[in-house]
C-alpha positions as CSV (number, residue, x, y, z in Angstrom):
1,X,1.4,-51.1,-37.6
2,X,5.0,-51.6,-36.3
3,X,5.4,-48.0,-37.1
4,X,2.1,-46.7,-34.8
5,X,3.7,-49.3,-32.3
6,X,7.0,-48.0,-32.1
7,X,5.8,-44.0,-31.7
8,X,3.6,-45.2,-29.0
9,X,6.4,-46.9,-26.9
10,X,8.4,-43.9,-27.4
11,X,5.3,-41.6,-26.6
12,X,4.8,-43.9,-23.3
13,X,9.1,-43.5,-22.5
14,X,9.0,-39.9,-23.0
15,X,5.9,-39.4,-20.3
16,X,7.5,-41.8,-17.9
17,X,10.8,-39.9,-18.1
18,X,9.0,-36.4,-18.0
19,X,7.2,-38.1,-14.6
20,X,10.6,-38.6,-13.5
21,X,11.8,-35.7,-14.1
22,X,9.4,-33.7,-12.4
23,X,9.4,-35.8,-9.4
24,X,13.6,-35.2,-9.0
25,X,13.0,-31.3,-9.3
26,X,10.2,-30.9,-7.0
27,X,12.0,-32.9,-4.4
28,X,15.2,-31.4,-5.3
29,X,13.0,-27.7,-4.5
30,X,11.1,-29.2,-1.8
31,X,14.1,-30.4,-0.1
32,X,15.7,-26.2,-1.0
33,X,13.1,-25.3,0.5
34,X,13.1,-27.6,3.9
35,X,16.6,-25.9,4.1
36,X,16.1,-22.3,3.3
37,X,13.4,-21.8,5.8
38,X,15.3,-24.0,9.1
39,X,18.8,-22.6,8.5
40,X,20.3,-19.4,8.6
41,X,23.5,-20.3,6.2
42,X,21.1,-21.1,3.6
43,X,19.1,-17.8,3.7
44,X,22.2,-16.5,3.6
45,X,23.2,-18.2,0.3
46,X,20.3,-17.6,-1.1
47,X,20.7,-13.7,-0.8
48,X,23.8,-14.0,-2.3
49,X,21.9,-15.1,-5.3
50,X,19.3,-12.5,-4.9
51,X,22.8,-10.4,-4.9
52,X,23.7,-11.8,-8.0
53,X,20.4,-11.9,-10.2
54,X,19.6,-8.0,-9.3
55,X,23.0,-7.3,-10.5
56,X,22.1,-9.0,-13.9
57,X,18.8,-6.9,-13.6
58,X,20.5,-3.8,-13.1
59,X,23.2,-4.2,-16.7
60,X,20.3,-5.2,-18.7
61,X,18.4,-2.1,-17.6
62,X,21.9,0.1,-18.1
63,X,22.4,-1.8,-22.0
64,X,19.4,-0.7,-22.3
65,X,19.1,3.1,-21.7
66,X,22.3,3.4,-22.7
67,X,21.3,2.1,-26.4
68,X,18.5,4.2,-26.7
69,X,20.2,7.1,-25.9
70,X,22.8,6.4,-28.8
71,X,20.3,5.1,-31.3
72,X,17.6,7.9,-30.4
73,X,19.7,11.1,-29.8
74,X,22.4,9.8,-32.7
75,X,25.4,10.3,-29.8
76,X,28.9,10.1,-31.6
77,X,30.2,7.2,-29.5
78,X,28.1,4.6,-27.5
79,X,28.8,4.7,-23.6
80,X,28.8,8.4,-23.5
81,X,26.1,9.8,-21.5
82,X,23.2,11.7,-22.8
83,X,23.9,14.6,-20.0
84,X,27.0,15.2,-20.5
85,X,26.9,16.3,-24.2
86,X,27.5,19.9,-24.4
87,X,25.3,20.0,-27.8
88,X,22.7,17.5,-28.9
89,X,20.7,17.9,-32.4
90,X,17.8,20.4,-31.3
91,X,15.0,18.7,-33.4
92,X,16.2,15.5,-31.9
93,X,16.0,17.1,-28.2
94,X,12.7,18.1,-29.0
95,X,11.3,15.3,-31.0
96,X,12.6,12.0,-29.3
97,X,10.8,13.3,-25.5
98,X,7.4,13.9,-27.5
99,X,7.0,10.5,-29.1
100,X,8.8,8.6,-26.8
101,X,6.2,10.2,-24.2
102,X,3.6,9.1,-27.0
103,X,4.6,6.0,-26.6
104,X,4.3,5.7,-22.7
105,X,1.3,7.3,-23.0
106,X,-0.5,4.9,-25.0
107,X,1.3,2.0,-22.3
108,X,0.1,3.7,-19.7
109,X,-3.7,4.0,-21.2
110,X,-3.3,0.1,-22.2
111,X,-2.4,-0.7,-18.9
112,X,-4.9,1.3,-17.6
113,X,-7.7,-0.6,-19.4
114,X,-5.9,-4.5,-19.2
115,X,-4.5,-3.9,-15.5
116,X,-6.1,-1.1,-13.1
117,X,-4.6,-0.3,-10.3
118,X,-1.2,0.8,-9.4
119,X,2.2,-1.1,-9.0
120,X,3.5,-2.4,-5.8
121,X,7.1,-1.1,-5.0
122,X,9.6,-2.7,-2.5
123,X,8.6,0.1,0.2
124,X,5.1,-0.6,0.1
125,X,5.4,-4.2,-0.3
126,X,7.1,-4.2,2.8
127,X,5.2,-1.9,4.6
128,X,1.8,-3.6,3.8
129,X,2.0,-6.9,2.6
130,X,4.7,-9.0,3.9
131,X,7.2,-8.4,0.6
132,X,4.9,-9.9,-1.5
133,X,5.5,-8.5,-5.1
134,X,4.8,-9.3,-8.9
135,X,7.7,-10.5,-10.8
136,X,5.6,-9.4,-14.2
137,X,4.4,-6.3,-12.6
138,X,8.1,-5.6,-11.9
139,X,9.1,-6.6,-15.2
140,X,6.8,-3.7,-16.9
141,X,7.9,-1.0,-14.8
142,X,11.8,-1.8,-15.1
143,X,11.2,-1.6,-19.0
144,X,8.8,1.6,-18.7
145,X,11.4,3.2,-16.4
146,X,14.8,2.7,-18.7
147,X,12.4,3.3,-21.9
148,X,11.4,6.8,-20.2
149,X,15.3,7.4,-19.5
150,X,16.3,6.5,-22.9
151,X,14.0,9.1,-24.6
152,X,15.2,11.8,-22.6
153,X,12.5,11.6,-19.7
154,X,14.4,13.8,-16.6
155,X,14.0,10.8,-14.4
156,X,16.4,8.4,-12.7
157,X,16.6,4.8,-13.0
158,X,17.0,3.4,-9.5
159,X,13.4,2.9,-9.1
160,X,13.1,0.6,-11.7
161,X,16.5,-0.6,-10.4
162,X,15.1,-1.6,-7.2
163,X,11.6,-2.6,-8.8
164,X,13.6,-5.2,-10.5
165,X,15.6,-6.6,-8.1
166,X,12.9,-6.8,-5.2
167,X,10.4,-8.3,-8.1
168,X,13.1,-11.0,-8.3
169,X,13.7,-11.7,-4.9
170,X,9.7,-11.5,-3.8
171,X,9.4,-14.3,-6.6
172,X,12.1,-16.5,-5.4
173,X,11.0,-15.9,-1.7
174,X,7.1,-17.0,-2.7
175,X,8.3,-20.0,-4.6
176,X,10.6,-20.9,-1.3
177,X,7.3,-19.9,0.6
178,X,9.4,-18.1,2.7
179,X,7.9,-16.5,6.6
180,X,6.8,-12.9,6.1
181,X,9.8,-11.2,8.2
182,X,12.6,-13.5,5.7
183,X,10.7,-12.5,2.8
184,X,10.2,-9.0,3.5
185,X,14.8,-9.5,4.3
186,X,14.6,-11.1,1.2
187,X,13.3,-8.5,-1.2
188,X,15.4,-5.5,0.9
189,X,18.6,-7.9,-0.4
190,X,17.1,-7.6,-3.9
191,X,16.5,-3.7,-3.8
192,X,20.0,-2.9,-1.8
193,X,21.6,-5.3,-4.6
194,X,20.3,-3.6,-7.1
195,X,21.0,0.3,-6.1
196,X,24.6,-1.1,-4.4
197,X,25.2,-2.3,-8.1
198,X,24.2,0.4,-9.9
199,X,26.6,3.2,-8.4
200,X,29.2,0.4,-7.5
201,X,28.9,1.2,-3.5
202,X,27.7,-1.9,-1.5
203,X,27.5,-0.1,1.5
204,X,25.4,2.3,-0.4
205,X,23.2,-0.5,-1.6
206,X,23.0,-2.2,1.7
207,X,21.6,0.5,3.7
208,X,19.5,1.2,1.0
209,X,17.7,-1.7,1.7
210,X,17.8,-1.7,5.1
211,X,16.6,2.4,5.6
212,X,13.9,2.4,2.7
213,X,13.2,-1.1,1.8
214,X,13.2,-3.0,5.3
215,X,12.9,0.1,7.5
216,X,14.4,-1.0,10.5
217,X,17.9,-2.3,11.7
218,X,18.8,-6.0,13.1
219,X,21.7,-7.9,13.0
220,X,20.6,-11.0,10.9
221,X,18.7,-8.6,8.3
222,X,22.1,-6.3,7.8
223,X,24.0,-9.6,7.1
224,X,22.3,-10.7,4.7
225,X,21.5,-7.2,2.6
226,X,25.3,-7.1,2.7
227,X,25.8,-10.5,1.5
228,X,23.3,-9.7,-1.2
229,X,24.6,-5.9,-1.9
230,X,28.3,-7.0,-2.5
231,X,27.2,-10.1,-4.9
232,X,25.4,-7.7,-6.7
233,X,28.3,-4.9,-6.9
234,X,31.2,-7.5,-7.2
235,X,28.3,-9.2,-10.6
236,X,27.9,-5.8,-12.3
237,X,31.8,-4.2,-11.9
238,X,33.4,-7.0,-12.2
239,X,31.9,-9.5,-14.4
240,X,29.2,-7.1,-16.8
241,X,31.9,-4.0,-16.5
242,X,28.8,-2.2,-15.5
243,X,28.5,0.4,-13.1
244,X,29.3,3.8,-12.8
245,X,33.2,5.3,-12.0
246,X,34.1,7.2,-8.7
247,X,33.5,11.1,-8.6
248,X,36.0,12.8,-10.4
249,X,36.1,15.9,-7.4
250,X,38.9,18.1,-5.5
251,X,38.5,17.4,-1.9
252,X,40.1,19.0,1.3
253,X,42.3,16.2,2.9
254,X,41.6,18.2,6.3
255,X,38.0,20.0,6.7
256,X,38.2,23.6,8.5
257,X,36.0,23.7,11.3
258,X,33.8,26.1,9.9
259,X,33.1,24.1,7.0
260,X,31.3,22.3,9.8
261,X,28.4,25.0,10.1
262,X,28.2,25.3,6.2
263,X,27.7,22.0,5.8
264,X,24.9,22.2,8.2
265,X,23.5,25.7,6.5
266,X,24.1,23.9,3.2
267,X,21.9,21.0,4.7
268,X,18.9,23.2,5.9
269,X,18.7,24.9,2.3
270,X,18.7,21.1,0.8
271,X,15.6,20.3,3.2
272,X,13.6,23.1,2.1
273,X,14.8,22.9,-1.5
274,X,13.6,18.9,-1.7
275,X,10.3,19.9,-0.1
276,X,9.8,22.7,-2.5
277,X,10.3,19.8,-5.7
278,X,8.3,17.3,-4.1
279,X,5.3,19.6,-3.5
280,X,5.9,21.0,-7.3
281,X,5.3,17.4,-8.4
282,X,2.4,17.2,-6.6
283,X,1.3,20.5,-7.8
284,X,1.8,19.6,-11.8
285,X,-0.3,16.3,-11.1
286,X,-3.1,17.8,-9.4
287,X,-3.0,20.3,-12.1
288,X,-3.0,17.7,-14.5
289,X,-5.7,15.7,-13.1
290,X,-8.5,18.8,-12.4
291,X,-8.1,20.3,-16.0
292,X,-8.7,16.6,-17.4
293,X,-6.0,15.7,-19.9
294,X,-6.0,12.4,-20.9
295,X,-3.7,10.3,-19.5
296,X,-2.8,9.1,-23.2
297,X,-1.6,12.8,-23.5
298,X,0.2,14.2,-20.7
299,X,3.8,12.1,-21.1
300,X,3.5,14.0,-24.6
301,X,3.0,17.4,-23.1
302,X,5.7,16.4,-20.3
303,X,7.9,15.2,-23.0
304,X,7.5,19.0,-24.9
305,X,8.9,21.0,-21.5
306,X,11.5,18.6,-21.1
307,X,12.6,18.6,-25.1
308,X,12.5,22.2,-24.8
309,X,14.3,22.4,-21.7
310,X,16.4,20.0,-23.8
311,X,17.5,22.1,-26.3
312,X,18.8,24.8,-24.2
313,X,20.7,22.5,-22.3
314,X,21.6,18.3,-22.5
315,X,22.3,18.6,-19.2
316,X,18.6,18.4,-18.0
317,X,18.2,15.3,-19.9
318,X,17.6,11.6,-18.7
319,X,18.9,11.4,-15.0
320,X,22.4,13.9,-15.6
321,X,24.4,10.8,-13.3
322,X,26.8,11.6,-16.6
323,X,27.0,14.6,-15.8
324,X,27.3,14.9,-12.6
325,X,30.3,12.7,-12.5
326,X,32.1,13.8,-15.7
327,X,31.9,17.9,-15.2
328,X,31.7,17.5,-11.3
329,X,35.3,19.5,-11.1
330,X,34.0,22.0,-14.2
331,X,34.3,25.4,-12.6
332,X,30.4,27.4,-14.4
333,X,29.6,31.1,-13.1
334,X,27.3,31.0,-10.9
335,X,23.9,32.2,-13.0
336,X,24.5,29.4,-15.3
337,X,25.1,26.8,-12.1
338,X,21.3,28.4,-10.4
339,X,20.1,27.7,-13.7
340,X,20.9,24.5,-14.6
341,X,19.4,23.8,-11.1
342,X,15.9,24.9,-11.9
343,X,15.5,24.2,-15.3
344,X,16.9,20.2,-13.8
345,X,14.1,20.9,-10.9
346,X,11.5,21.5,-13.8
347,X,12.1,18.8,-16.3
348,X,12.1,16.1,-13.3
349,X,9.4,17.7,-12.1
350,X,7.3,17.1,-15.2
351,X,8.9,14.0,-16.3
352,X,7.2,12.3,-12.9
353,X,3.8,14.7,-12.6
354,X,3.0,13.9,-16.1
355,X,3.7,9.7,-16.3
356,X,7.6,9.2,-17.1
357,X,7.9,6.5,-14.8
358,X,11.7,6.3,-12.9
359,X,12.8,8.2,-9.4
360,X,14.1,11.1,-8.7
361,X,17.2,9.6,-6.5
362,X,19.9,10.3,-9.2
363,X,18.3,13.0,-10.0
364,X,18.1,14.5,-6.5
365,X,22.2,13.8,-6.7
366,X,23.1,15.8,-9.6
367,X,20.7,19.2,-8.4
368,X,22.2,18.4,-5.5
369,X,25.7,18.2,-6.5
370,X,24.7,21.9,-8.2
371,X,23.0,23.2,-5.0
372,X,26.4,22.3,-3.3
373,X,28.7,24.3,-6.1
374,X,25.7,27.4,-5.9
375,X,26.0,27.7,-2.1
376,X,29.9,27.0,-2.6
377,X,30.7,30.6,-4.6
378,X,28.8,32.2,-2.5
379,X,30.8,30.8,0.5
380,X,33.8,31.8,-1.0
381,X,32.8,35.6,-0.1
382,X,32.7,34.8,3.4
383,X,35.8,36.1,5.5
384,X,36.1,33.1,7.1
385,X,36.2,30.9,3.7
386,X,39.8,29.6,3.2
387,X,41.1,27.0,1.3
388,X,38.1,24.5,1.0
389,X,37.1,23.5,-2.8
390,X,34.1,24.3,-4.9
391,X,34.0,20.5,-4.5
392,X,33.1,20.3,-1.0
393,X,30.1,22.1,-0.9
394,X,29.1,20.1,-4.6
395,X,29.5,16.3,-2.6
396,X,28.1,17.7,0.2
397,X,24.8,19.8,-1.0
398,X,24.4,16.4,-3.4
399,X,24.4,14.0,-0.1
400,X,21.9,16.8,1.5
401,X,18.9,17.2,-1.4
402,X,19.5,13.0,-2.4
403,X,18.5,12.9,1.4
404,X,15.8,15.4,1.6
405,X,13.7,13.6,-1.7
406,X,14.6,10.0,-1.0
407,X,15.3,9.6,2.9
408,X,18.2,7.1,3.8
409,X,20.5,9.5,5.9
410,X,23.1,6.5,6.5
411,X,22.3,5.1,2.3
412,X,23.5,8.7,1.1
413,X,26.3,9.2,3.4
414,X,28.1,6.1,2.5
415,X,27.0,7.0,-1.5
416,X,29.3,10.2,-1.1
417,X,31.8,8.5,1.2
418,X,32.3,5.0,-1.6
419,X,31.6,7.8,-4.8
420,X,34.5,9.5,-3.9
421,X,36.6,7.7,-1.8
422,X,37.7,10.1,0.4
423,X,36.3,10.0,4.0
424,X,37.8,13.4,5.5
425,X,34.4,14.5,4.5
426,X,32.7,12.1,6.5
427,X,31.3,13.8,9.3
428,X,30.5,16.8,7.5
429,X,28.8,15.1,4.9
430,X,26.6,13.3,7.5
431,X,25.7,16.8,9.0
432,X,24.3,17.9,6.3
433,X,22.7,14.8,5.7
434,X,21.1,14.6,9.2
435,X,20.1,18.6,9.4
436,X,18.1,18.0,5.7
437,X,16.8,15.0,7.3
438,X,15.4,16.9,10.1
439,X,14.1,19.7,7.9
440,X,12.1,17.7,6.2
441,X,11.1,15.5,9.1
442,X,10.1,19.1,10.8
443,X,8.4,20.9,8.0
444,X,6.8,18.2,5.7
445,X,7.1,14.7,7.3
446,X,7.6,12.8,4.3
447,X,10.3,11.1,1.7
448,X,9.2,11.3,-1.9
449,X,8.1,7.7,-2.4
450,X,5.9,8.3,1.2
451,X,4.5,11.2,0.2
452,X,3.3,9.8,-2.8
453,X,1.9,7.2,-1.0
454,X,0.1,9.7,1.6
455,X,-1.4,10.9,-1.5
456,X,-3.0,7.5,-2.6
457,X,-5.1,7.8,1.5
458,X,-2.0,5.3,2.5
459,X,-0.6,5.6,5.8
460,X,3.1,4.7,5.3
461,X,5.4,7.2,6.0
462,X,8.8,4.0,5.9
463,X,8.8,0.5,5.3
464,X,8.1,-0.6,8.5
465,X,5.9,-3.5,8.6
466,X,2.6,-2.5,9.1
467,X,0.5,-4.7,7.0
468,X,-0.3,-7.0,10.1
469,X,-2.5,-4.4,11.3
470,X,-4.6,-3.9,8.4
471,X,-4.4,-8.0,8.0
472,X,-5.9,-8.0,12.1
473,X,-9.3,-7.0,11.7
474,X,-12.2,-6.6,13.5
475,X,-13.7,-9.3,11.1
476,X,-10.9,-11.9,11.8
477,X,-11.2,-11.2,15.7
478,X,-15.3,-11.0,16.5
479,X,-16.9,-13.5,18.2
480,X,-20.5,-15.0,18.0
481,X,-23.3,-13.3,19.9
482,X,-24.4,-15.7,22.4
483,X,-27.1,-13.6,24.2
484,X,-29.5,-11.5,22.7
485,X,-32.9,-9.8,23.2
486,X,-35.5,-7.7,21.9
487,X,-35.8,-4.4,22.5
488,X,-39.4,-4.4,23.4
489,X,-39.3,-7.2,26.1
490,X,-40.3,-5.9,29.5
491,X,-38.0,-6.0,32.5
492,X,-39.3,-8.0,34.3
493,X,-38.9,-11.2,31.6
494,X,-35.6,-10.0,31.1
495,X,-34.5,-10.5,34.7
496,X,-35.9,-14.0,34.4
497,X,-33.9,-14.9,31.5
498,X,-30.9,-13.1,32.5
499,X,-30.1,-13.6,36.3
500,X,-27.3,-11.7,37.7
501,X,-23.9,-13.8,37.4
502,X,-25.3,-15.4,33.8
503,X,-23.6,-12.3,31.6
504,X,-22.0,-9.0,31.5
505,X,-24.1,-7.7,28.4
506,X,-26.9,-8.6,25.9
507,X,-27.4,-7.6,22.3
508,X,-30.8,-6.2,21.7
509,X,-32.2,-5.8,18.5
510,X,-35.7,-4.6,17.3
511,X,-38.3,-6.3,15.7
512,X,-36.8,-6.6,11.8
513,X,-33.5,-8.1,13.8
514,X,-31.4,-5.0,14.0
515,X,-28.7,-3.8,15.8
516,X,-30.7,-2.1,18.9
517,X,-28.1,-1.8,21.7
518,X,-26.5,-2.8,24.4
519,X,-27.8,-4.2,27.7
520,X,-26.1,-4.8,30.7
521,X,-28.1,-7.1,33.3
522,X,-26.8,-5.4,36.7
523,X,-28.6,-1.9,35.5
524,X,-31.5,-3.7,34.5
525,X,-31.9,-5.7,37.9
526,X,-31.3,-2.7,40.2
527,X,-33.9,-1.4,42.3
528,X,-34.6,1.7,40.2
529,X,-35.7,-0.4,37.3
530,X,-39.2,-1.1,36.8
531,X,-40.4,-4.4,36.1
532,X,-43.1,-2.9,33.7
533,X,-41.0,-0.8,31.6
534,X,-38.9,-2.3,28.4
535,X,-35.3,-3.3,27.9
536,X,-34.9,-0.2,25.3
537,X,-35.3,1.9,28.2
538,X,-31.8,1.2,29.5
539,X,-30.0,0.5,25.8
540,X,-26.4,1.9,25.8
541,X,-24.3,1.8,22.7
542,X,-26.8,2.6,19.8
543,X,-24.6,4.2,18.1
544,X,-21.4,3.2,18.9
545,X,-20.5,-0.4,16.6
546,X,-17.8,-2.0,15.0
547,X,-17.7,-3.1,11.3
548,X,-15.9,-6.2,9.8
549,X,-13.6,-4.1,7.7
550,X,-12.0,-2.2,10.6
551,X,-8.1,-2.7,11.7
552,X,-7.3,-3.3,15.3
553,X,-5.9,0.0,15.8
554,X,-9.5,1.7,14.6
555,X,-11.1,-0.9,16.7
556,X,-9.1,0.1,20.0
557,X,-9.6,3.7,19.4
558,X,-13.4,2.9,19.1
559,X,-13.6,1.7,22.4
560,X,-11.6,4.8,23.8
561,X,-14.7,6.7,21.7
562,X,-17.3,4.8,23.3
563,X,-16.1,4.2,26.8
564,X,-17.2,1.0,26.5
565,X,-15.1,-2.5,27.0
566,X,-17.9,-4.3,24.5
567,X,-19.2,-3.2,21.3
568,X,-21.1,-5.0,18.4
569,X,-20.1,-6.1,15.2
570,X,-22.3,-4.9,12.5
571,X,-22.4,-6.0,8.7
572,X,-23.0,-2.7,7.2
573,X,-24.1,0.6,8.9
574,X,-27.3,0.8,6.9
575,X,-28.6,-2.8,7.8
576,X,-27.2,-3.2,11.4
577,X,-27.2,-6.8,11.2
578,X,-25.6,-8.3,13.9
579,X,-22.0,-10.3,13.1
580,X,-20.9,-10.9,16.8
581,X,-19.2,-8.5,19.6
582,X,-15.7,-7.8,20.4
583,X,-14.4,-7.0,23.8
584,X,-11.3,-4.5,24.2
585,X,-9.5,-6.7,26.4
586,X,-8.9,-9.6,23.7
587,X,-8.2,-6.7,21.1
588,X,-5.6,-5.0,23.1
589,X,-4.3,-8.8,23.7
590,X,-4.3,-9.8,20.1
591,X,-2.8,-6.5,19.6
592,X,-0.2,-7.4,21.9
593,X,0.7,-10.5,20.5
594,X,0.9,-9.2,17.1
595,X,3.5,-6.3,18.6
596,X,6.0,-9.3,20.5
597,X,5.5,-11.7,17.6
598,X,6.8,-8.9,15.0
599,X,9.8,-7.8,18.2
600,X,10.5,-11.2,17.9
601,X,11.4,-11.4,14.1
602,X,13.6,-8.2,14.3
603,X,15.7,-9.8,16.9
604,X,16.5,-13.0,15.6
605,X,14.5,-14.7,18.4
């Protein structure tokens, strides 16, 4: 009995201490939180953790690619890059894409089955619903994407980079119960911390986030995706040894002034070249969809072309960021240079259309980089060519097609400028940059990551906050229907329950209650109206209605349809039951509010 006695006391000390315990830390976060959401040094703090944490993301991703690539493709020394192996075991080329796109395949048909739907990046988690992310979601794609690296997929890893990081920083925002504008900041410091840590350029990273994850400048948001990009840097170079080393590239101390105008030739070609691989994506899916492969099986039949391509050439393997910085200053002949390019545009190319989940932003880099040395011997014939390196056109043309697939005219500039560490090259560098930008802009209207999302019916073409319209619905803004009649009462009743001055409009509906039209009491009182004929006589608006599910935007553009300043709210278009009404003046003016309360957040106000 003393015995039961004593275990119970203990039992009873350990609950009272757990009680304790849990009342310290949720006072201890409650009071975090107090402070994170009134002052500014705080938020900045915290994405200086967010810095730091993405950084962590971003090695354990790297360890993790890079082990697979020793242990799968039996590389004589770990930390060399699968790309930049001049031979690799041909079965093993062959082999390792197959099953290891077996094995995604059979993920991606699990997944299917246990989680339908599709993953919410940083871009359109910003775009549409306030930065709000899933940590676990992020947690699957980060491992899918360096798995589908490490077996050989063509893919780069900075979309599971910025996955990660943003998946951290959306779950440390929602546990804060951060506003919507500092955690949409919040997860942009988690996505620029991420990529700024990956190729060891903070700028980089930091416009990264504020370009493509944020998607629009402020002074208060750049702070702090700085604050967050150099934590994440300063974590993964100096403290993991991570990242990646500067561009090993001849560069003119002093650029020509027709180097100028090839940059921007060089820039045009890059446009058209990243519209040409981003509709060849989209042409291998579609393909892939309409002749009815399994899903199970088309990361295996990707993995075949890109084992195949493989073989021939290491150099077309995983993302070829080894290559690109290790043979940069190789002089190849031209034919092989052209056809590195395409066989590199057709193993990425299949690696995404058939399932390899990653990006194509360090892949866009290296057929950039090869673009740049292609377009570069053939400059050398020109008369006017004197003096300026292979080099140049390689940093340039990779700055070009990274921004022609990816977007980020300012994120790739300052990628080439901290890469190489040379900024004689600046201006023509952003040259190209801006005339690919423009291309595409002109031509296609889309980055990579929007244009995928275009082809899911979204309407995002940048990050820019636009998830408070489809939040402002007609549903949330209707009003009840205080006036109604039916459609066969006779005029002259109406006029005695509707006197002029009483209403603008009345709903009518017919005898089963549904949505008749509208009438308005001054038509029905003039002169010209009978007293013996019936209100659905004079009905306007039949056909023109609203329905719950509509965004503000559709509502406004309803009203332009209808030329009306009232319509009705119906339930569904078969049953015309009657919701309410909503007037275009208190659309436009919740519109409005919407519009100053988001101006508002950008500035700092």
């Amino acid at each position: 009995m003393a015995g039961i006695s004593i275990q119970s006391d203990r039992r009873r000390s350990l609950t009272v201490w757990l009680k304790r315990h849990d009342l310290v830390v949720t006072a201890w976060w409650t009071h975090l939180r107090a402070l994170v959401r009134a002052d500014e040094l705080w938020l900045a703090f915290l994405a200086g953790v967010i810095g730091i944490l993405s950084g962590i993301c971003v090695y354990i991703m790297d360890f993790l690619s890079h082990h697979f690539h020793f242990w799968f493709f039996d590389l004589p020394r770990l930390g060399e890059g699968l790309s930049q192996q001049s031979t690799i075991d041909p079965i093993r080329a062959i082999a390792v894409p197959i099953l290891g796109g077996a094995a995604l395949g059979s993920v991606a048909w699990l997944l299917a089955k246990l989680r339908p739907g599709n993953f919410v990046d940083p871009i359109e988690a910003n775009a549409l619903y306030g930065g709000k992310m899933s940590l676990r979601d992020s947690i699957i794609v980060a491992m899918q994407t360096s798995f589908s690296n490490g077996v050989g997929g063509s893919v780069g890893q900075e979309a599971g980079y910025a996955q990660f990081g943003g998946g951290v920083a959306s779950f440390v925002g929602q546990m804060l119960r951060l506003r919507r504008n500092d955690l949409r900041v919040l997860v942009g410091c988690g996505a620029g911390a991420a990529i700024g840590g990956a190729f060891n350029a903070p700028l980089c990273g930091a416009f990264y986030g504020i370009e493509l994850v944020i998607g629009t400048y402020s002074l208060s948001s750049l702070t702090m995706v700085v604050i967050a990009s150099l934590a994440g840097t300063l974590v993964v170079e100096r403290l993991l040894g991570g990242g990646v080393p500067p561009l090993d590239v001849v560069l003119p101390t002093r650029v020509p002034g027709y180097a100028y105008l090839l940059a921007v030739v060089l820039g045009i070609i890059a446009g058209f070249g990243g519209i040409a691989i981003m509709r060849g994506v989209t042409a291998l899916e579609t393909m892939f969809r309409r002749t009815g492969v399994p899903i199970w099986l088309r990361p295996m039949l990707g993995g075949a072309v890109v084992g195949l391509l493989g073989s021939i050439s290491p150099k077309v393997l995983a993302s070829g960021n080894s290559a690109m910085h290790t043979e940069l200053a190789v002089v190849y002949p031209f034919a092989m240079v052209m056809s590195l390019l395409l066989m590199k545009a057709i193993a990425s190319s299949f690696s995404i259309a058939t399932g390899f989940r990653g990006g194509l932003f360090f892949a866009s880099l290296f057929m950039g980089s090869l673009l740049g040395r292609g377009f570069g011997d053939l400059a050398v014939l020109l008369p006017i060519q004197h003096g300026v390196p292979i080099g140049f056109y390689a940093v340039v043309g990779m700055a070009a097609l990274a921004t022609a697939i990816v977007s980020g005219t300012m994120t790739m500039t300052f990628l080439t400028l901290e890469s190489t560490n040379n900024f004689s090259i600046t201006i023509a560098v952003l040259m190209a940059a801006i005339a690919a930008s423009l291309t595409v802009r002109r031509f296609f209207g889309y980055s990579f990551a929007t244009w995928r999302f275009h082809l899911r019916g979204e309407s995002i073409r940048s990050a820019v906050d636009v998830g408070w319209i489809h939040n402002l619905t007609v549903g949330r803004m209707l009003r009840k229907v205080n006036y109604t009649a039916g459609e066969d009462m006779k005029i002259a009743d109406f006029r005695r329950e509707y006197p002029l001055g009483r209403t603008q409009y009345v709903v009518a509906v017919d005898a089963d209650e549904r949505y008749a039209g509208l009438a308005y009491p001054a038509e029905l009182h003039a002169p010209t109206a009978s007293p013996d004929q019936h209100v659905h006589d004079f009905l306007r608006h039949g056909d023109d209605f609203l329905v719950p599910e509509m965004t503000v935007k559709e509502a406004i553009l309803a009203f332009e349809h209808a030329e009306s300043d009232v319509l009705a709210v119906l339930d569904r278009r078969d049953s015309r039951r009657v919701l309410g009404v909503l007037t275009e003046q208190y659309a436009l003016r919740r519109y409005t509010e919407e519009l100053d309360q988001r101006r508002r957040e950008l500035s700092g106000e």
